[in-house]
C-alpha positions as CSV (number, residue, x, y, z in Angstrom):
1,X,57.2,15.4,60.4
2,X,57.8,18.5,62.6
3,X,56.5,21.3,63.4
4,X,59.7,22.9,61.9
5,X,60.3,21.1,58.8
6,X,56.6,21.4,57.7
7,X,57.4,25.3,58.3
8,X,59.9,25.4,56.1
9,X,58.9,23.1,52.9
10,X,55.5,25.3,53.1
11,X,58.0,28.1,52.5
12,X,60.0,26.5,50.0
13,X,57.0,25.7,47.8
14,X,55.7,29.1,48.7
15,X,58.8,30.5,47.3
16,X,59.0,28.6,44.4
17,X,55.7,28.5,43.0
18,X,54.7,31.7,44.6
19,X,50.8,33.0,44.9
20,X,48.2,33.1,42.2
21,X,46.2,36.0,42.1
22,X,44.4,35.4,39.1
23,X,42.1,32.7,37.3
24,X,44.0,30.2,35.4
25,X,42.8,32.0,32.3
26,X,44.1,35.5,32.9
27,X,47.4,34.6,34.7
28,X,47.9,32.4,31.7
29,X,47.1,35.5,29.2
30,X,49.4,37.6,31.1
31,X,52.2,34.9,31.1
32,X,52.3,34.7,27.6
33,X,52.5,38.6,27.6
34,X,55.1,38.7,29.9
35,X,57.2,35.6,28.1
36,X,56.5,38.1,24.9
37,X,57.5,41.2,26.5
38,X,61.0,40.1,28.2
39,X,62.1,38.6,25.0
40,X,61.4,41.7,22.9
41,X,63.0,43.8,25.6
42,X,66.0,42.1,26.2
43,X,68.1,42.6,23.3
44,X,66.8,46.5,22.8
45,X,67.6,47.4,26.4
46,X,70.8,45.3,26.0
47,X,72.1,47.0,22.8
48,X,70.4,50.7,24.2
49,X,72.8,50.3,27.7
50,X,75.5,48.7,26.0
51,X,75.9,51.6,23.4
52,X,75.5,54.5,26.4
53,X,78.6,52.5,27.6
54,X,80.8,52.4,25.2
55,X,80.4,56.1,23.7
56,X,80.9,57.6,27.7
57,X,84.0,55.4,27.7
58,X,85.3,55.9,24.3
59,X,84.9,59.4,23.8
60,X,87.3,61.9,25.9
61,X,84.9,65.0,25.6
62,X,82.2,62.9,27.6
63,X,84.9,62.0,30.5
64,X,83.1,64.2,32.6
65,X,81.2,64.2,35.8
66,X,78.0,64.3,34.3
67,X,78.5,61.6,32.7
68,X,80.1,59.6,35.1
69,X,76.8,59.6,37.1
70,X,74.8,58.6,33.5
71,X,77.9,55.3,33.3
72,X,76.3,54.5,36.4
73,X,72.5,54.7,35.4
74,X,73.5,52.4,32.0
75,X,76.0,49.8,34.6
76,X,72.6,49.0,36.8
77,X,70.4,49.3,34.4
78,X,72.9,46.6,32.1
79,X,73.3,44.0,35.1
80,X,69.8,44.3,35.6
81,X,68.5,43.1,32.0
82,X,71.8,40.4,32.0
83,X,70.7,39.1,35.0
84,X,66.7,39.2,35.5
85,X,65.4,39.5,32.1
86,X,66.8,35.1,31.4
87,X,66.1,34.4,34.4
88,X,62.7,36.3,34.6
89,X,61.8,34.1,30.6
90,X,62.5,30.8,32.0
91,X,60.3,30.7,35.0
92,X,57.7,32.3,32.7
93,X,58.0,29.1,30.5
94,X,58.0,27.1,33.5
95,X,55.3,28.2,35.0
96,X,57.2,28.2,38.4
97,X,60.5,29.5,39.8
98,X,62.9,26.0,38.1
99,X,66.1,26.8,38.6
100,X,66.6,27.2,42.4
101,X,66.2,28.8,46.0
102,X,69.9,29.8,45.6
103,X,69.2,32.0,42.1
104,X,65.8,32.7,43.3
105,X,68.0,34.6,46.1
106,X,70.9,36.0,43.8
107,X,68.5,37.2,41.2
108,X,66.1,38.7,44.4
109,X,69.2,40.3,45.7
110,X,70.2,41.9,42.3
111,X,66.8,43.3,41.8
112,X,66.8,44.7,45.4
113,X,70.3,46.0,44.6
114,X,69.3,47.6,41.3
115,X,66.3,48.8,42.6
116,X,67.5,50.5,45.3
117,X,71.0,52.0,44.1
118,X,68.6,53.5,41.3
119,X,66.5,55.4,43.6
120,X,69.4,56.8,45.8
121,X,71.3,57.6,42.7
122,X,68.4,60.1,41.9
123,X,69.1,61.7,45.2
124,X,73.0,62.1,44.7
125,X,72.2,63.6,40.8
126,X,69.5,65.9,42.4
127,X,72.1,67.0,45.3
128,X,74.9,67.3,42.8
129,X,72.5,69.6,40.4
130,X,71.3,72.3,43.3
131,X,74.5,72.7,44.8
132,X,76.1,73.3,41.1
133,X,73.0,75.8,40.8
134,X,73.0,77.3,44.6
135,X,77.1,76.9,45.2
136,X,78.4,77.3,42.2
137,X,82.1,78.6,42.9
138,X,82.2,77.1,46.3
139,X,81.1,73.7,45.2
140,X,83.0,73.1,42.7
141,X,86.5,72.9,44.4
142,X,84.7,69.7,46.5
143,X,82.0,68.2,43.3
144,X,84.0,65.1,43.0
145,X,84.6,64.5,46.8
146,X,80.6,65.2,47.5
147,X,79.8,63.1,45.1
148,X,81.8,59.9,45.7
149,X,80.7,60.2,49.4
150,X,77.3,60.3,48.9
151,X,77.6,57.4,46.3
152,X,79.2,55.4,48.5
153,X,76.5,55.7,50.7
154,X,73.8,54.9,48.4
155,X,76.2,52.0,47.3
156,X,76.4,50.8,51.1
157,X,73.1,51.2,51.9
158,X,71.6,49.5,48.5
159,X,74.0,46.6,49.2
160,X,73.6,46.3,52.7
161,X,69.4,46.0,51.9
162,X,70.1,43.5,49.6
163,X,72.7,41.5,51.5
164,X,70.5,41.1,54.0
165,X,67.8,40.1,52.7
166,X,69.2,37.0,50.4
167,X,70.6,36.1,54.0
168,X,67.1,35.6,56.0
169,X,65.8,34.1,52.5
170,X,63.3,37.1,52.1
171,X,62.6,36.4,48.2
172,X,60.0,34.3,46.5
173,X,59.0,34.2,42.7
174,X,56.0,36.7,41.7
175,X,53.6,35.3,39.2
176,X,53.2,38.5,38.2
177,X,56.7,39.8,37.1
178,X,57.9,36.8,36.9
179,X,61.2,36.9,39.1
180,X,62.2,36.7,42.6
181,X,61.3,40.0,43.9
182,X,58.1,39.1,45.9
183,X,58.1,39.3,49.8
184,X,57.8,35.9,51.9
185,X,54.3,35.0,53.3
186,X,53.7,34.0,57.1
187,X,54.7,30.2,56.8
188,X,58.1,31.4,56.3
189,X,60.3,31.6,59.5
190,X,61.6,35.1,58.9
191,X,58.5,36.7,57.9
192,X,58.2,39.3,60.4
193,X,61.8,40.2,59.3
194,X,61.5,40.7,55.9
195,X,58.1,42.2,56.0
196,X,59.5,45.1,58.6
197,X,63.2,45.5,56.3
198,X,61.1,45.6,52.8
199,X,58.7,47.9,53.9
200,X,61.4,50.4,55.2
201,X,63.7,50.1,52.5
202,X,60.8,51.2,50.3
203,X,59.7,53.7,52.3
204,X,63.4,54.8,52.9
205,X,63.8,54.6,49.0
206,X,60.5,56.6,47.9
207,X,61.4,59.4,50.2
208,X,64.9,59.9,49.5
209,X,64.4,58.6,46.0
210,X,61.6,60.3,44.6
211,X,60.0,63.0,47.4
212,X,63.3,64.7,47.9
213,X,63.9,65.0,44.7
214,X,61.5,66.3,43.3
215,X,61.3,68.9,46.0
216,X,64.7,70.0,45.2
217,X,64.0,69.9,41.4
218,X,61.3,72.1,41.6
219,X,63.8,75.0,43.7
220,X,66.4,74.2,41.4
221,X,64.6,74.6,38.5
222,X,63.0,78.0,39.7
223,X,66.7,79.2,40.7
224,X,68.1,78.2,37.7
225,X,65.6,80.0,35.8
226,X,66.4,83.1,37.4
227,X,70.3,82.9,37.2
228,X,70.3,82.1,33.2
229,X,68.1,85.4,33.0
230,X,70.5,87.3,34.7
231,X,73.0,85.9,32.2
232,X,71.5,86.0,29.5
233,X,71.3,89.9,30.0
234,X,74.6,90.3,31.4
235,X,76.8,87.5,31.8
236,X,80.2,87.0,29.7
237,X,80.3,84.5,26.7
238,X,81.9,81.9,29.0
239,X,79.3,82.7,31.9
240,X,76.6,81.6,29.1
241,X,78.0,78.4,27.5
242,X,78.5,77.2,31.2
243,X,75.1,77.7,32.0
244,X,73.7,76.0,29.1
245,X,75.7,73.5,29.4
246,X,74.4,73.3,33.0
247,X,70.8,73.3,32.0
248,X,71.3,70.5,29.6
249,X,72.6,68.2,32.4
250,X,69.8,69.6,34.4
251,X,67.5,68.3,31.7
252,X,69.2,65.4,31.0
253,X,68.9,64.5,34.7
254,X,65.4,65.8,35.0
255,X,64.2,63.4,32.7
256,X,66.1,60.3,34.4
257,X,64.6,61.2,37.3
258,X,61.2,61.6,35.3
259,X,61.6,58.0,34.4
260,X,62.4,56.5,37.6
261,X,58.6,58.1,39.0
262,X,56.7,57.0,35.5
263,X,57.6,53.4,36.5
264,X,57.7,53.2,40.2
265,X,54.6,55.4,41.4
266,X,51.5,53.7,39.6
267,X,52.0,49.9,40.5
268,X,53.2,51.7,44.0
269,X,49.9,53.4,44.6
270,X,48.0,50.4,43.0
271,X,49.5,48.1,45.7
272,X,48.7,50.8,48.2
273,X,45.2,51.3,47.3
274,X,44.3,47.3,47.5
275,X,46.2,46.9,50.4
276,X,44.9,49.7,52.6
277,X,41.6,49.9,50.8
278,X,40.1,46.6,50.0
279,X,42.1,44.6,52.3
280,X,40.8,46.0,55.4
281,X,37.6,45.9,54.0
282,X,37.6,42.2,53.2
283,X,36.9,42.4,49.7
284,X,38.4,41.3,46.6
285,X,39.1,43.3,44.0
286,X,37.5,42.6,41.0
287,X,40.0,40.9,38.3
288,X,39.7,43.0,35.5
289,X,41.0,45.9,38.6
290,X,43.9,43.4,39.4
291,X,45.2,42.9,35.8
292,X,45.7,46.7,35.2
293,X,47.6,47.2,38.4
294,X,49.6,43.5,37.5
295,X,50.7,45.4,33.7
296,X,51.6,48.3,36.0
297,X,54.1,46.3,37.5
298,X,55.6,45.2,34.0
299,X,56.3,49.4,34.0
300,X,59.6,49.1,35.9
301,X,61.4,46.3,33.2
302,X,61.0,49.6,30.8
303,X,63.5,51.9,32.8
304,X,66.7,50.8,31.0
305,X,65.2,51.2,27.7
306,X,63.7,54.9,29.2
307,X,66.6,55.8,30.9
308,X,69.1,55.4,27.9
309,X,66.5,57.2,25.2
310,X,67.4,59.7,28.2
311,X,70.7,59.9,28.0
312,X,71.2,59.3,24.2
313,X,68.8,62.8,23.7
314,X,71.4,65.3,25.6
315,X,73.6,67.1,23.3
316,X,76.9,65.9,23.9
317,X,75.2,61.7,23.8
318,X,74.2,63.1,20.5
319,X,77.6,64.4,19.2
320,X,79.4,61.4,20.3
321,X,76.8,58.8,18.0
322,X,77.0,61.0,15.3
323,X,81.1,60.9,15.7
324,X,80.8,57.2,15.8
325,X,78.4,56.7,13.1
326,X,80.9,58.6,10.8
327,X,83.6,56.2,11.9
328,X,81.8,53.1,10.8
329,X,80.7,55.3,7.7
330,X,84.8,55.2,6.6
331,X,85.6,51.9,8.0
332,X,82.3,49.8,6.2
């Protein structure tokens, strides 16, 4: 055999069994944990999205901007249990990625996809927030144009990162997580590829997903602060519905964003720290060490089930499940 085709069925068994990183004990323990967890999860995230859904569509008063931006939060967050959460309880059975290379690479890419259209989304709700706060007259004769330009561009960019990477093969099953979201290792032939492209979509992703952000956030919420003061004391009735109003999206968004950071930054810094601390050092970490940061990464399967207790607690989500629980109250 080859030099090439022994490269590339090292790859393929890399890819579909993946790396173990714990004794067969523990990885066992946290398979059944994880076979546990997706299974409990799937039908509350499915029913949580699916009901954020239907209320933004069925009800007129929430056919608003602000919550056209939440429709897209529950869309993602809706293909992502639909597609990784089966996909993510089979291999757990298995043991092994079973079903595959070419789902290993459509379920990589969705995750990718999802992953990555979440973070930028955060950056379009943050932009959309300050200039409503810091323009408000100005930008509002352009919102809807800003806004579909700058989701296009998260759109584009998120599919463009995930696109490419089911192309050069850049996803293998984690024994972790479950699903095919973990990098290629060196026997594959476009390692040096998909190491560079992952580690600048993340890095693109924190910064402009989570760093700017919350930078803005912090202005905005210290402007915003000021101006409902000032109205409060002497703005018009109108002046001061708008601006609550406003401060309930900001909120509303607030806590979305809130979300997204509870999820992403602790397994983040947890691969950081054994990567650029005991790596370089030559020394592995001890087990009980790698477990924690292992549940950590369970964190992120969480976000639709956080983001739409989210949504569902703003004002208007409430008013439109109360309207609809009073329907089915008359009908039943």
């Amino acid at each position: 055999m080859n030099l090439s085709s022994e490269l590339n069925q090292s790859c393929e068994e890399h890819r579909l069994f993946g790396q173990q990183e714990l004794s067969d004990n523990a990885e066992l323990g946290l398979r059944y944990f994880a076979l546990v967890y997706y299974i409990a999860l799937f039908p509350l995230s499915l029913s949580l999205t699916g009901l954020i859904i239907f209320l933004i569509i069925r009800f007129k008063h929430l056919h608003q901007t602000t919550f056209v931006l939440t429709l897209q939060v529950a869309i993602i967050d809706c293909l992502y249990v639909l597609i990784i959460f089966p996909t993510a309880v089979i291999s757990t059975i298995d043991g092994h990625w079973s079903i595959g290379l070419d789902m290993c690479n459509i379920t990589g890419g969705v995750f990718s996809f999802t992953f990555n259209l979440r973070n930028w989304l955060m950056f379009v709700f943050v932009c959309d927030r300050f200039c409503t706060v810091f323009m408000p007259f100005r930008y509002k004769r352009h919102r809807r144009k800003v806004i579909l330009i700058l989701y296009s561009i998260a759109l584009a960019i998120s599919a463009i990162n995930g696109g490419l990477k089911m192309i050069f093969g850049c996803f293998g099953v984690s024994r972790i997580v479950w699903i095919c979201a973990s990098p290629v290792d060196e026997t594959c032939p476009n390692y040096a590829f998909c190491q560079t492209h992952t580690t600048l979509f993340i890095a693109l992703g924190l910064i402009m997903g989570s760093v700017v952000p919350m930078v803005m956030y912090i202005i905005l919420l210290i402007k915003a602060k000021r101006i409902r003061n000032q109205i409060m004391s002497s703005g018009t009735r109108e002046n001061i519905e708008q601006r609550k109003r406003d401060r309930k999206a900001n909120i509303t968004f607030f806590t979305l964003f809130l979300s997204l950071f509870g999820v992403y930054i602790p397994p983040l810094f947890g691969f950081i720290f054994i990567n650029l601390i005991f790596t370089p050092l030559g020394v592995r970490p001890p087990e009980a060490l790698l477990l924690i940061l292992f549940l950590l990464e369970q964190l992120y399967s969480l976000l639709p089930v956080i983001d739409s207790i989210a949504i569902l607690r703003n004002p208007e989500m409430r008013k439109a499940t109360k309207m609809l629980q009073n329907k089915l109250h008359k009908r039943f």
